[in-house]
C-alpha positions in Angstrom: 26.6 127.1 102.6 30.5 127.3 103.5 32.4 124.7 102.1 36.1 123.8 103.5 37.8 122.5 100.4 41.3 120.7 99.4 43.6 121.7 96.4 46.2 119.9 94.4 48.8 120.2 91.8 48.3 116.8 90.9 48.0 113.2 92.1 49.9 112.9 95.0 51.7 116.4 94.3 51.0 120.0 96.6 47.7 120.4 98.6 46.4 123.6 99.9 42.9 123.9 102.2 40.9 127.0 102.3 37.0 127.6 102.8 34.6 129.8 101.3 30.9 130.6 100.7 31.3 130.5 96.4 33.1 127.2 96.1 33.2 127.4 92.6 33.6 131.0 92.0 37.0 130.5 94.6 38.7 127.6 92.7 38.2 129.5 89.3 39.9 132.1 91.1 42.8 129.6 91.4 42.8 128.6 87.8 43.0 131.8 86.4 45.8 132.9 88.8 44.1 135.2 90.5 44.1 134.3 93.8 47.8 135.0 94.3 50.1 133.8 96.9 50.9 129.9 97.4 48.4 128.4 95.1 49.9 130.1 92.2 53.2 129.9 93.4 53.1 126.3 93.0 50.3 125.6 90.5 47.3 124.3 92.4 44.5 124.5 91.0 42.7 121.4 91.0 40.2 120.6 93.8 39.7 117.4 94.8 37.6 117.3 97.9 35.4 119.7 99.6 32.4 119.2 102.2 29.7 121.7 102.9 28.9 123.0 106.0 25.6 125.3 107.2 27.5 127.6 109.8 30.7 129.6 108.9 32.4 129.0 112.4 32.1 125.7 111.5 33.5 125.9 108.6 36.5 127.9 109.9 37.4 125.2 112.7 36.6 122.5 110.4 40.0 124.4 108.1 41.8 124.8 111.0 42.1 121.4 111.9 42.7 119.8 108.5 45.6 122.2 108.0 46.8 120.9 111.1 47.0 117.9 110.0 49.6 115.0 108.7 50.4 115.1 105.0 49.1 111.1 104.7 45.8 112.5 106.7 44.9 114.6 104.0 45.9 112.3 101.1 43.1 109.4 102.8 40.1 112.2 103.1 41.0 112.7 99.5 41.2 109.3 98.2 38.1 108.2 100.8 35.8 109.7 98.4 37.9 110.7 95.1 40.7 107.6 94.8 41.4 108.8 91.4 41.9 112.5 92.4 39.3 113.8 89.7 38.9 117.1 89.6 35.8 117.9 91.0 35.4 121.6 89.8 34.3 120.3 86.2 31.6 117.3 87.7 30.3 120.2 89.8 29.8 122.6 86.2 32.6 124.6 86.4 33.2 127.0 83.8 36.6 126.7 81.6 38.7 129.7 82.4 40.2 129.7 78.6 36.8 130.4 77.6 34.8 133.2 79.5 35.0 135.0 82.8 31.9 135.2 84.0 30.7 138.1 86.1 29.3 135.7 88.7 32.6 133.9 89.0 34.2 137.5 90.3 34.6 137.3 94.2 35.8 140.8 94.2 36.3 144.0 92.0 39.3 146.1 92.1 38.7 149.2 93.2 41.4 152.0 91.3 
């Protein structure tokens, strides 16, 4: 399953969309800072909507087009199914990133 998700800062503050095959694995990744770049940059972390899709193409086109679109676009297909911007990483069982960093939650290894 490939699921194109959304990001936030906050209520109403930055978004960011990506899409990956280890939904939850990814946005611990953006908790603990270690997917670096814009995310990090301007501290979103918290996802707020996400939909699953069986094919990665997809998945991909389905990415391409919400990044494409308008700022108050993005903010509706949030609210439409989250209106009080929850985040979702802890209703789906995410693991706290002060406590433990699981194995499982790695999407890659540095290789030295």
């Amino acid at each position: 399953m490939y699921n194109v998700y959304l990001l936030a800062s906050r209520r109403n503050g930055t978004l960011y969309c990506g899409v990956t095959n280890r939904l939850l694995a990814r946005v611990y990744e953006h908790k603990t800072k270690q997917a670096l770049g814009f995310t990090t940059r301007y501290g979103v972390d918290q996802l707020v909507w996400f939909e699953g899709h069986e094919l990665e193409n997809n998945a991909i086109t389905r990415e391409k087009r919400i990044k494409r679109w308008r700022r108050a676009w993005k903010i509706a297909l949030i609210e439409k199914t989250n209106p009080d911007w929850d985040d979702l990483y802890w209703k789906l069982g995410g693991v706290d990133p002060a406590v433990i960093v699981p194995e499982t939650y790695r999407m890659w290894e540095r290789q030295e």
